[in-house]
DSSP file (Angstrom, degrees, kcal/mol; ACC not computed):
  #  RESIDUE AA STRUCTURE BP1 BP2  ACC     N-H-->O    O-->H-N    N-H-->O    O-->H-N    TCO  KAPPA ALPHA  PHI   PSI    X-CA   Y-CA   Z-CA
    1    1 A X              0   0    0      0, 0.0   129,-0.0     0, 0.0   126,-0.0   0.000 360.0 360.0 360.0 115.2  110.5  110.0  107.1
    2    2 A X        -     0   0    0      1,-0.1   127,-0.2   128,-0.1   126,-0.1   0.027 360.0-105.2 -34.7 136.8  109.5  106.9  105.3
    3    3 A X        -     0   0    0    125,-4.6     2,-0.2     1,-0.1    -1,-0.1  -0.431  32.4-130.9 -78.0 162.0  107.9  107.0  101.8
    4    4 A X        +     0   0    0     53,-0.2     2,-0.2    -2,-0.1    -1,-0.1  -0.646  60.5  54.3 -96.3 147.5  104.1  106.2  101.3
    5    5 A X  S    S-     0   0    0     -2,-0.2     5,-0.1     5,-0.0     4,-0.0  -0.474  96.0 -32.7 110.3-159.3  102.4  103.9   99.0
    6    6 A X        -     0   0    0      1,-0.2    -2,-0.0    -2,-0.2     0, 0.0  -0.631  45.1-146.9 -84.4 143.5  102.7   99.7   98.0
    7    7 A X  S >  S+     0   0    0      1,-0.1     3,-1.9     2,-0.1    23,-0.3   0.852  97.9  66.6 -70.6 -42.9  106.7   98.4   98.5
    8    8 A X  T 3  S+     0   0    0      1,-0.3    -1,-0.1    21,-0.1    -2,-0.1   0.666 100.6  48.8 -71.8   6.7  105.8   96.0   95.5
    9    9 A X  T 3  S+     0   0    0     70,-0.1    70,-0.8    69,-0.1     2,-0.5   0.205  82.4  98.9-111.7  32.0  105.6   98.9   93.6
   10   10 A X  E <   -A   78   0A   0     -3,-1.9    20,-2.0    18,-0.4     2,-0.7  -0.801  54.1-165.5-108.6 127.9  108.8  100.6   94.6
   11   11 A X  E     -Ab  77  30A   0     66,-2.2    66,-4.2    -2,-0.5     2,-0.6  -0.992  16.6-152.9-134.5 121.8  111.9   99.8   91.4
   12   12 A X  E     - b   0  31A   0     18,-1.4    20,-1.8    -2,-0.7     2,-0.7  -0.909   6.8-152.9 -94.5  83.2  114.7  100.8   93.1
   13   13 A X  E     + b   0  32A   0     -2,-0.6    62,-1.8    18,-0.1     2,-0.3  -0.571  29.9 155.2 -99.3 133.6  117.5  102.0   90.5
   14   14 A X  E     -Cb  74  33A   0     18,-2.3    20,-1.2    -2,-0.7    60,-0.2  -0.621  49.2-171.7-111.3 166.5  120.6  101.7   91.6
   15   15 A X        +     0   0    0     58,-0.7     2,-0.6    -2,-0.3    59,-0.1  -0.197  64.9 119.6-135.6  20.4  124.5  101.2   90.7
   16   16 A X     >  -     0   0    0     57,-0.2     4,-1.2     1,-0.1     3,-0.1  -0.728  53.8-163.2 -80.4 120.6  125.1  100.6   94.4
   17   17 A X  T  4 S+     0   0    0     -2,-0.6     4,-0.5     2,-0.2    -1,-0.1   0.691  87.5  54.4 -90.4  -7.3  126.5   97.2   94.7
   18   18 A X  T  4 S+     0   0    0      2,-0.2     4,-0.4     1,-0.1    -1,-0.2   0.781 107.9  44.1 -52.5 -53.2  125.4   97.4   98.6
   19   19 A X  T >>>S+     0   0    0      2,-0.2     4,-2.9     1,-0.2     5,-0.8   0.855 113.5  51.1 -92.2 -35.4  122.1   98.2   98.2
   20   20 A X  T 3<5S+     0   0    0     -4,-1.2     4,-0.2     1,-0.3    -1,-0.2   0.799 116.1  46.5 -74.3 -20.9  121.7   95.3   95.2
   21   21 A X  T 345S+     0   0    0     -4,-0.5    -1,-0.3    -5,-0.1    -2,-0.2   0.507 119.2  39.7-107.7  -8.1  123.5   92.7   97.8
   22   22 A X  T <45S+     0   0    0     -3,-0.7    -2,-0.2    -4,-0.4    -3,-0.2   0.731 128.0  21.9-105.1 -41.5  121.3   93.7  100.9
   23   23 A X  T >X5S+     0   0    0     -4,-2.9     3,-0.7     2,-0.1     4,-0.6   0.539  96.1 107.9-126.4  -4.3  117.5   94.3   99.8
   24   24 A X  T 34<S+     0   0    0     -5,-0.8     2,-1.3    -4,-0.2     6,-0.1  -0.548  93.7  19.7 -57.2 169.5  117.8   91.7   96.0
   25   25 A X  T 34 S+     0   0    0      1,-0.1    -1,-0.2     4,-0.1    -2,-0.1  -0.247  94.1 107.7  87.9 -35.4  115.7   88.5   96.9
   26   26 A X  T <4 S-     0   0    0     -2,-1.3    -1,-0.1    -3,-0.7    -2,-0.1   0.904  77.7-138.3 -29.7 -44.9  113.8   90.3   99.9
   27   27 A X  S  < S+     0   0    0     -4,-0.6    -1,-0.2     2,-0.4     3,-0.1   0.548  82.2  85.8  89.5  -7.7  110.5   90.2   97.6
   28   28 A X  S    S+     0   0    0     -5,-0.3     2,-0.5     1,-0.2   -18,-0.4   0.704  85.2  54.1-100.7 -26.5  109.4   93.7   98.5
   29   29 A X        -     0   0    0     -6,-0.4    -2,-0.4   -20,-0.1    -1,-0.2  -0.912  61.6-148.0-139.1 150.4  111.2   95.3   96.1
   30   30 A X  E     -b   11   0A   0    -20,-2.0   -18,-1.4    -2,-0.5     2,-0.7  -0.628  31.4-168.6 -86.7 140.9  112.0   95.5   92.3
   31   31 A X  E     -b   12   0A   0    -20,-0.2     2,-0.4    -2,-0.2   -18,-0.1  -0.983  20.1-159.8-145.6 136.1  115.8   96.7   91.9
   32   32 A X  E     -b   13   0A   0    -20,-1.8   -18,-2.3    -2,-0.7     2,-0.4  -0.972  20.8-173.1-101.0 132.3  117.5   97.7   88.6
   33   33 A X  E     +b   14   0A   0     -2,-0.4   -18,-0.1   -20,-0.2     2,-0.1  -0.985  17.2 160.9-150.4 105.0  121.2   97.2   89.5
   34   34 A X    >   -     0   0    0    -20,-1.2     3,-1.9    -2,-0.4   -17,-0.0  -0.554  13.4-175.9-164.3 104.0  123.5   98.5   86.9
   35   35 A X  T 3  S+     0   0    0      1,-0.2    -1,-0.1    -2,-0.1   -18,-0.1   0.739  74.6  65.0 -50.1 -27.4  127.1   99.0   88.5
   36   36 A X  T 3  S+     0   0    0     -3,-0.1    -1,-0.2     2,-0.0   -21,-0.1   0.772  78.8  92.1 -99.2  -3.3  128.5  100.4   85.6
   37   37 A X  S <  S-     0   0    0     -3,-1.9     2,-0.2   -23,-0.1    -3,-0.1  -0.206  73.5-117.8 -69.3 161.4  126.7  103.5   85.3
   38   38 A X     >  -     0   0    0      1,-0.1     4,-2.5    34,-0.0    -1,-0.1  -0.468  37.1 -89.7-107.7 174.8  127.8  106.7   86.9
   39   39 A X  H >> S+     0   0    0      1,-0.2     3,-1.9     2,-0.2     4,-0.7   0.949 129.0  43.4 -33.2 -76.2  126.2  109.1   89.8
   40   40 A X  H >> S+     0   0    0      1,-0.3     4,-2.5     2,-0.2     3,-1.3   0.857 106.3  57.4 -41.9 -47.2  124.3  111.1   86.3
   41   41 A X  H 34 S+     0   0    0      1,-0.3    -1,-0.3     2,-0.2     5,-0.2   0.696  99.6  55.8 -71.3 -15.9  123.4  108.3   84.5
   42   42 A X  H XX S+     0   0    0     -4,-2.5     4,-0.6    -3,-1.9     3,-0.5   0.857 109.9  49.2 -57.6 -52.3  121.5  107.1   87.1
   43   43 A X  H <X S+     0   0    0     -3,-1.3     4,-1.3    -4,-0.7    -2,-0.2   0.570 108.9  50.2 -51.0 -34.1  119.7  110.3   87.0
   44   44 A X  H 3< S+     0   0    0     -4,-2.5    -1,-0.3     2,-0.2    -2,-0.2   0.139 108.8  49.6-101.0  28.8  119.2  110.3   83.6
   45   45 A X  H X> S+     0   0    0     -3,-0.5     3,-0.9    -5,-0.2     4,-0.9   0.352 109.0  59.1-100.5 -32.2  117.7  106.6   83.6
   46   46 A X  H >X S+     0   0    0     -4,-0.6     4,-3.0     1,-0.3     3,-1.1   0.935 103.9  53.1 -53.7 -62.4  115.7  107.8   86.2
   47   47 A X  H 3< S+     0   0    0     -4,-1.3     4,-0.4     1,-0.3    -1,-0.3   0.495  98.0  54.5 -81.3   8.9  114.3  110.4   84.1
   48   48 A X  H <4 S+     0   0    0     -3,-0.9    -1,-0.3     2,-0.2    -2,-0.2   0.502 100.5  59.2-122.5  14.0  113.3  109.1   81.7
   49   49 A X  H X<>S+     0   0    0     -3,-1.1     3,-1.9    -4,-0.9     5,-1.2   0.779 107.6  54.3 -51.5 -53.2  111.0  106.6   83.6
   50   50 A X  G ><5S+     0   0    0     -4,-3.0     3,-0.7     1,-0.3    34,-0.3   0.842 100.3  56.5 -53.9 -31.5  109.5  109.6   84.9
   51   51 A X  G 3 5S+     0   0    0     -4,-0.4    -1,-0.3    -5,-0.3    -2,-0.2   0.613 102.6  58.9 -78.6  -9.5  108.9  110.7   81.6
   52   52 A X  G < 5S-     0   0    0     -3,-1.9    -1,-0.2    31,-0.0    -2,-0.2   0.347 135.8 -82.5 -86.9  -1.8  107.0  107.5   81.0
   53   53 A X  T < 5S+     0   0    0     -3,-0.7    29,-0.4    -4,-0.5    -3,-0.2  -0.061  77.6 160.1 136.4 -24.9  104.8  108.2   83.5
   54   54 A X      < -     0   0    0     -5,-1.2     2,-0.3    27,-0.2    31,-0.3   0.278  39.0-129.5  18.1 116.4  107.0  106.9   86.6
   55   55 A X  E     -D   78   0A   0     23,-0.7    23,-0.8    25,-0.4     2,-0.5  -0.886  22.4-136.1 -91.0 145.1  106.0  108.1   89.9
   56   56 A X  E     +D   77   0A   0     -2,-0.3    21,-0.2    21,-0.2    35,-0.1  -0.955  24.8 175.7 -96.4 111.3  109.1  109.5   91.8
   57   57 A X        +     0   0    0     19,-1.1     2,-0.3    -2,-0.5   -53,-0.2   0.536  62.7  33.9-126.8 -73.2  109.5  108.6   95.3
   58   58 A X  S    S-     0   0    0     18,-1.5     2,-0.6   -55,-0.1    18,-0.3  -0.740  85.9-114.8-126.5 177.9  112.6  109.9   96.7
   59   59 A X    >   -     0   0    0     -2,-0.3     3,-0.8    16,-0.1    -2,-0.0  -0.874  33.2-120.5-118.1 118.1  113.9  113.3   95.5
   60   60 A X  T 3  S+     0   0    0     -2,-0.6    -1,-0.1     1,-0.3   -17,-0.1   0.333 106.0  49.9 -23.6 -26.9  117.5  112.8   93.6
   61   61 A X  T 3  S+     0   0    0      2,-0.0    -1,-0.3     6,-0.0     6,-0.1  -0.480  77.9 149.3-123.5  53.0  119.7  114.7   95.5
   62   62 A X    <   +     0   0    0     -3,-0.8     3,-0.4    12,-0.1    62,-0.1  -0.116  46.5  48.7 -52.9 168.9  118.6  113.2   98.7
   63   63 A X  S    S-     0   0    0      1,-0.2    -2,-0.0    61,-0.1    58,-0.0  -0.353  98.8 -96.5  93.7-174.6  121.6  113.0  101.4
   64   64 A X  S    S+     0   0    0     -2,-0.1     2,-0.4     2,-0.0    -1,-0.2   0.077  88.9 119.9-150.2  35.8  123.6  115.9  102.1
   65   65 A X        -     0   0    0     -3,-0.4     2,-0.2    55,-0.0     3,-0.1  -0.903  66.2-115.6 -56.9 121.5  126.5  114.4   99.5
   66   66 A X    >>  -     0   0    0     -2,-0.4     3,-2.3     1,-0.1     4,-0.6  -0.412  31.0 -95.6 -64.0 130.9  127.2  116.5   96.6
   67   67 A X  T 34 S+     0   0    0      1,-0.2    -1,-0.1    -2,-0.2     4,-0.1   0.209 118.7  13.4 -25.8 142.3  126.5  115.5   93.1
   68   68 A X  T 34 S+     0   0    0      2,-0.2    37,-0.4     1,-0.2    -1,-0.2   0.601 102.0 101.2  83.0 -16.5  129.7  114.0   91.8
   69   69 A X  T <4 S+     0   0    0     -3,-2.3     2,-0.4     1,-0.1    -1,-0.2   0.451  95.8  18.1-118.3 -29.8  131.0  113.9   95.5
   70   70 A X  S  < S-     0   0    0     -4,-0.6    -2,-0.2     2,-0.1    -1,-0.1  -0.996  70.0-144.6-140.5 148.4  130.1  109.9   95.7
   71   71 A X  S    S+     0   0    0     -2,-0.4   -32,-0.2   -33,-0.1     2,-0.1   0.486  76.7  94.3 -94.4  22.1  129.6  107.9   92.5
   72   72 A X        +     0   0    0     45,-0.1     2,-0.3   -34,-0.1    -2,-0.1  -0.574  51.5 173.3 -99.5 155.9  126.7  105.6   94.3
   73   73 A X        -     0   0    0     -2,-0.1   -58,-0.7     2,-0.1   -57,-0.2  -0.717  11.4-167.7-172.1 140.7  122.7  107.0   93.6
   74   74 A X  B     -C   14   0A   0     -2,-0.3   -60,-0.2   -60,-0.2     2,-0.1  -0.878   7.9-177.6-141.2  87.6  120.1  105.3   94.6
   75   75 A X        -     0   0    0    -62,-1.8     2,-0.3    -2,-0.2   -16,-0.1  -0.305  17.5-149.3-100.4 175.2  116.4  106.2   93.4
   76   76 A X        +     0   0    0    -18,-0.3   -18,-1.5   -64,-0.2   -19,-1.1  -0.915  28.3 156.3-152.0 121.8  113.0  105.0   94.0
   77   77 A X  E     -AD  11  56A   0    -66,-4.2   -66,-2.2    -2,-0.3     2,-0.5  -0.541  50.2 -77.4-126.0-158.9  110.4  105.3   91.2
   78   78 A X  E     -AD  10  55A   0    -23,-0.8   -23,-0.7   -68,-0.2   -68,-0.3  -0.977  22.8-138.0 -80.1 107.7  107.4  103.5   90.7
   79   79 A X  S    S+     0   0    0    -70,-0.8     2,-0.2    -2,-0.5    -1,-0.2   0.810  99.0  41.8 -87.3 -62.3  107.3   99.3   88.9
   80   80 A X  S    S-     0   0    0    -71,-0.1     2,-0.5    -3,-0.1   -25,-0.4  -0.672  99.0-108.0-104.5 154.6  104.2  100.7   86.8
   81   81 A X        -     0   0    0    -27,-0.2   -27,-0.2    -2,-0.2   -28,-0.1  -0.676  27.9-176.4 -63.0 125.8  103.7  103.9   85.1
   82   82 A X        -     0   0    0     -2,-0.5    -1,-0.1   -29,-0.4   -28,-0.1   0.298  59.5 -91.9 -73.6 -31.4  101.0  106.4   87.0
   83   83 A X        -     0   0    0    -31,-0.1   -30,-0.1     2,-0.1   -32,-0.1   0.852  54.1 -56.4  63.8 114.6  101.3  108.7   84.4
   84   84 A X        -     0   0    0    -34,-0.3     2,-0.4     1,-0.1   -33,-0.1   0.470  42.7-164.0   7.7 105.1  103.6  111.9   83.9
   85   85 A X     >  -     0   0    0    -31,-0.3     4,-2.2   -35,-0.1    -1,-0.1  -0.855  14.2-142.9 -83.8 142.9  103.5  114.5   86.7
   86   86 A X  H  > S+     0   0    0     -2,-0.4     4,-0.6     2,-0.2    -1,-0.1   0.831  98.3  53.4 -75.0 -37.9  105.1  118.1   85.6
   87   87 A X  H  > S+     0   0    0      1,-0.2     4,-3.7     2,-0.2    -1,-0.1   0.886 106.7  48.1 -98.9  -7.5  106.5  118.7   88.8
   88   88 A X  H  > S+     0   0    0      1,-0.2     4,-2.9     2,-0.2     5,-0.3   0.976 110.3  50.5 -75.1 -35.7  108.4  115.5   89.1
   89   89 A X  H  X S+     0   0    0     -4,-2.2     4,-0.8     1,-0.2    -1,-0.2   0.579 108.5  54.3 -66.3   1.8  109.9  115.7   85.8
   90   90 A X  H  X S+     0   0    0     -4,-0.6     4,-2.7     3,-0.2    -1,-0.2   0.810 106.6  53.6 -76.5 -54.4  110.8  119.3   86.9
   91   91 A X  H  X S+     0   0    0     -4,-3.7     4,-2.5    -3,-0.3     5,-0.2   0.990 118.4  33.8 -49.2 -65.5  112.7  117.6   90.2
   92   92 A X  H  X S+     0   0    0     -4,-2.9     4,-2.9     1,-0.3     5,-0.5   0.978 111.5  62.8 -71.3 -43.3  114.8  115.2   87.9
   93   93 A X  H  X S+     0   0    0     -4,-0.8     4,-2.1    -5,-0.3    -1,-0.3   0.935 115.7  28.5 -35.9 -60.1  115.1  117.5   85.4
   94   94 A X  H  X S+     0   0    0     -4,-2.7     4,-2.3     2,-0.2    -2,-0.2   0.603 106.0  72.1 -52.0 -22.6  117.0  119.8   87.8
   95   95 A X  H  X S+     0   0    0     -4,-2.5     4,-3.8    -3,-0.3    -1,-0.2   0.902 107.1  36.7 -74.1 -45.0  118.3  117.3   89.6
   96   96 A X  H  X S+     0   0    0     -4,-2.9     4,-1.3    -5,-0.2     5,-0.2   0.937 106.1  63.6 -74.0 -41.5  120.5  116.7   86.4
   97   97 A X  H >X S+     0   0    0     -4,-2.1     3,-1.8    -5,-0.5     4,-0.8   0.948 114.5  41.1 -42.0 -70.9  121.0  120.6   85.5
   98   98 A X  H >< S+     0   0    0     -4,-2.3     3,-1.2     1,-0.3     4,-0.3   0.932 105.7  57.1 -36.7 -62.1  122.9  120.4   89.4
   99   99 A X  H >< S+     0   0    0     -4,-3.8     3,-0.6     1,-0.2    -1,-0.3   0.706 103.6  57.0 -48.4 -22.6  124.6  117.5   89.0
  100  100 A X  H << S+     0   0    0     -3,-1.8    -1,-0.2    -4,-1.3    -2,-0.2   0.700  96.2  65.5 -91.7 -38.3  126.4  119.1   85.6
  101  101 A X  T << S+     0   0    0     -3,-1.2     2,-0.3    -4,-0.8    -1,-0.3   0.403  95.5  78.2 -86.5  22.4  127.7  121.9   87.5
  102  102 A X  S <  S-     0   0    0     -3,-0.6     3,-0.1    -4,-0.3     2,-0.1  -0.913  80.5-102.1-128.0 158.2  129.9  119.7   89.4
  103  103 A X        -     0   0    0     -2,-0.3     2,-0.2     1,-0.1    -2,-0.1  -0.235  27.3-119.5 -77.8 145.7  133.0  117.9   89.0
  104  104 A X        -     0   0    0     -4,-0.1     2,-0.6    -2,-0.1    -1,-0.1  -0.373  30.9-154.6 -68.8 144.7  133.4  114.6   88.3
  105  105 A X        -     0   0    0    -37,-0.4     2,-1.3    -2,-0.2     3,-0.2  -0.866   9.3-143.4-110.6  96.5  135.5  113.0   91.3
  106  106 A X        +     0   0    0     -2,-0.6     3,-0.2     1,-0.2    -2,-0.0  -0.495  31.9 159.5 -90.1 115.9  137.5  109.8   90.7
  107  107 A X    >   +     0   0    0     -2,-1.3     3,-0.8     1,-0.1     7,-0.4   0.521  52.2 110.2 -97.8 -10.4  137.2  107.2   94.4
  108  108 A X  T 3  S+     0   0    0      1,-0.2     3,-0.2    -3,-0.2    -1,-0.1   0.671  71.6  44.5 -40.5 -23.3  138.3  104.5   91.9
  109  109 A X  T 3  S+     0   0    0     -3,-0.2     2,-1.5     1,-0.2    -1,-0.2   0.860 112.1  60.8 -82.4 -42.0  141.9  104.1   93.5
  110  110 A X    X>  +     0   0    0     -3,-0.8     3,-1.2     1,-0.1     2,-1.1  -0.596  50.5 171.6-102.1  76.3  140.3  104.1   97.2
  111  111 A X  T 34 S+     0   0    0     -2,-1.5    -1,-0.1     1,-0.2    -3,-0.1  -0.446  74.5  66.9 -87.2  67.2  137.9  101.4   97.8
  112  112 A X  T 3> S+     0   0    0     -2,-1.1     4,-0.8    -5,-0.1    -1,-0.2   0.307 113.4  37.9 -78.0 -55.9  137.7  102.4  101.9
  113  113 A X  T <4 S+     0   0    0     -3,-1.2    -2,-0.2     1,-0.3    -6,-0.0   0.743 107.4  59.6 -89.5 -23.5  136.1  105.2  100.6
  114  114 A X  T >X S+     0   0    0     -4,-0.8     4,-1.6    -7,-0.4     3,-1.2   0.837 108.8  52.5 -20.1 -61.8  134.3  103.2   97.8
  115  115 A X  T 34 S+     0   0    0      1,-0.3     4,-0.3     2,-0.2    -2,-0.2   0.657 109.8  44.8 -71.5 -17.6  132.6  101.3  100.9
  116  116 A X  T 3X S+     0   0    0     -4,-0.8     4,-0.6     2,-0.2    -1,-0.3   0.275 108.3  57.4 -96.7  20.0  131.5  104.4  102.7
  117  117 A X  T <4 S+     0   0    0     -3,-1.2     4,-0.5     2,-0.2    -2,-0.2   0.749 111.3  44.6-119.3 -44.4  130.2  105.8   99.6
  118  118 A X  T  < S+     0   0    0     -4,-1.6     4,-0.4     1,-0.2    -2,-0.2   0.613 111.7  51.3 -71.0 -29.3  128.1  102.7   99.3
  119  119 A X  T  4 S+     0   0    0     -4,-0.3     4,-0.5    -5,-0.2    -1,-0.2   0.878 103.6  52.9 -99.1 -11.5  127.1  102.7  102.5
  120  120 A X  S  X S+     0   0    0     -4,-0.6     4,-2.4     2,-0.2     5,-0.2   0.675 106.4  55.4 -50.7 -32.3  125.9  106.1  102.8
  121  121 A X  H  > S+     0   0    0     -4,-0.5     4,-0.8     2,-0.2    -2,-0.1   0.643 113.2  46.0 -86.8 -13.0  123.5  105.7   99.6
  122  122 A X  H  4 S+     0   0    0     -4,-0.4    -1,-0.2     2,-0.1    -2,-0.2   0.691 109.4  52.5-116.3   0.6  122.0  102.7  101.4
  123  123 A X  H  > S+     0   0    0     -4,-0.5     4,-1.4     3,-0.1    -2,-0.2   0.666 115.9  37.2 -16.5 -68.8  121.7  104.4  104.5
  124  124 A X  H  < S+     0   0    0     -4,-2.4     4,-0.4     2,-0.2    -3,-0.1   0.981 115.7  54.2 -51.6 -64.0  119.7  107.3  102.9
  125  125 A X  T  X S+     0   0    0     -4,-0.8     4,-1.4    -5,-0.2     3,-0.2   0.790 107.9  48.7 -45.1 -36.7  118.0  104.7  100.7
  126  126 A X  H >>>S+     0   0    0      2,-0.2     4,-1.1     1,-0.2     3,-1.0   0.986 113.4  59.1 -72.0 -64.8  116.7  102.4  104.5
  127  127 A X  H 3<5S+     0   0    0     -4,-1.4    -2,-0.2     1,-0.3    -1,-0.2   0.445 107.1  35.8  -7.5 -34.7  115.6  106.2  105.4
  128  128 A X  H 345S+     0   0    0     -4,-0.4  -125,-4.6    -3,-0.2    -1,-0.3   0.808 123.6  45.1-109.8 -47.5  113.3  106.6  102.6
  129  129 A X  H <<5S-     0   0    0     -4,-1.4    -2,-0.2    -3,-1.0    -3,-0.1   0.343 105.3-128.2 -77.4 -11.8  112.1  102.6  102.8
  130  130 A X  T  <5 +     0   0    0     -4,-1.1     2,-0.3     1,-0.2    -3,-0.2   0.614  61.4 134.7  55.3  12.3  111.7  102.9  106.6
  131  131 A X      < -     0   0    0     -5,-0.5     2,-0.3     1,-0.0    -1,-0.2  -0.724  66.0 -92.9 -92.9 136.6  113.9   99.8  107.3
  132  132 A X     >  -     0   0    0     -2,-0.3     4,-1.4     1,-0.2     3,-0.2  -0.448  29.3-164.5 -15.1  96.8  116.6   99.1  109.7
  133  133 A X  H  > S+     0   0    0     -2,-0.3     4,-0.8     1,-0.2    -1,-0.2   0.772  88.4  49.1 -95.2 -20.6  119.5   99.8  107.9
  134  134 A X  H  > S+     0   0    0      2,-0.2     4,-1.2     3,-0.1    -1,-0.2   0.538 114.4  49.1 -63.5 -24.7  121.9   97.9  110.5
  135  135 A X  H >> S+     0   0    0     -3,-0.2     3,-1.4     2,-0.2     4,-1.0   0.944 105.3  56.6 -67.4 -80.7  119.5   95.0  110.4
  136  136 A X  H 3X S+     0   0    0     -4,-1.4     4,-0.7     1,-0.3     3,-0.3   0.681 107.4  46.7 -21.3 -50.7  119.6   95.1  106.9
  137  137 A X  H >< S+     0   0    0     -4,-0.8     3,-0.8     1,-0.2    -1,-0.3   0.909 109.7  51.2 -85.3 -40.7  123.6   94.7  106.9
  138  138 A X  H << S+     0   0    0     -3,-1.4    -1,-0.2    -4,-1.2    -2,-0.2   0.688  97.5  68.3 -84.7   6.9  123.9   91.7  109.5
  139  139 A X  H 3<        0   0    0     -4,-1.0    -1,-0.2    -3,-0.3    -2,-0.2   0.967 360.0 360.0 -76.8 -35.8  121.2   89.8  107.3
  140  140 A X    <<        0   0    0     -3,-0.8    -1,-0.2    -4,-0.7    -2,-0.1   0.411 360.0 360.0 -57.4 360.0  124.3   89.6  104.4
């Protein structure tokens, strides 16, 4: 099910180099693209836009990949602060308590699996945006 509310307010943080090569330029959407951060750090940049008032979008452990299980995350918060809901900063809060009790995974030797990793998180991510995600890939 597709999110509600304006796409020019949708900040899309990523470290997906997929999702930064597919939807940058469009004009609908703001994307923070910063490859070098891992699956957590993602989450915890994440949270602490919500803790500046953020609105949260899509829920953090979206997918049915385990934390740690891909290093790609792909969030959707809001371009302006809304001001600080309790139960989103509850979501990402927990969202990082989970992620902790799992192992870090290194896919750095195996970029096949690098490319599905990426394309799952922008998959999930067209899901949430309500776009084509097959569209989306022959526009590149």
């Amino acid at each position: 099910m597709a999110i509600k509310g304006n796409q020019r307010d949708y900040l899309i943080v990523t470290n997906n180099p997929l999702v930064d090569k597919t939807l940058s330029g469009k004009g609908y959407y703001t994307i923070d693209f910063t490859p070098e951060l891992t699956f957590r750090e993602i989450l915890v940049k994440v949270r602490d836009l919500v803790y500046e008032g953020r609105t949260l979008y899509t829920h953090p452990l979206s997918g049915s990949v385990k934390p740690k299980e891909t290093p790609y995350k792909s969030v959707i918060v809001s371009v302006e602060p809304h001001g600080m809901e309790t139960d989103e900063a509850l979501i990402i809060a927990s969202a990082i308590e989970v992620t902790d009790k799992f192992q870090d995974l290194d896919w750095s030797h195996c970029e096949r699996a690098m490319k599905d990793f990426q394309l799952i998180d922008y998959c999930l991510l067209c899901g949430a945006l309500g776009i084509d995600a097959p569209a989306g890939l022959s526009d590149r």
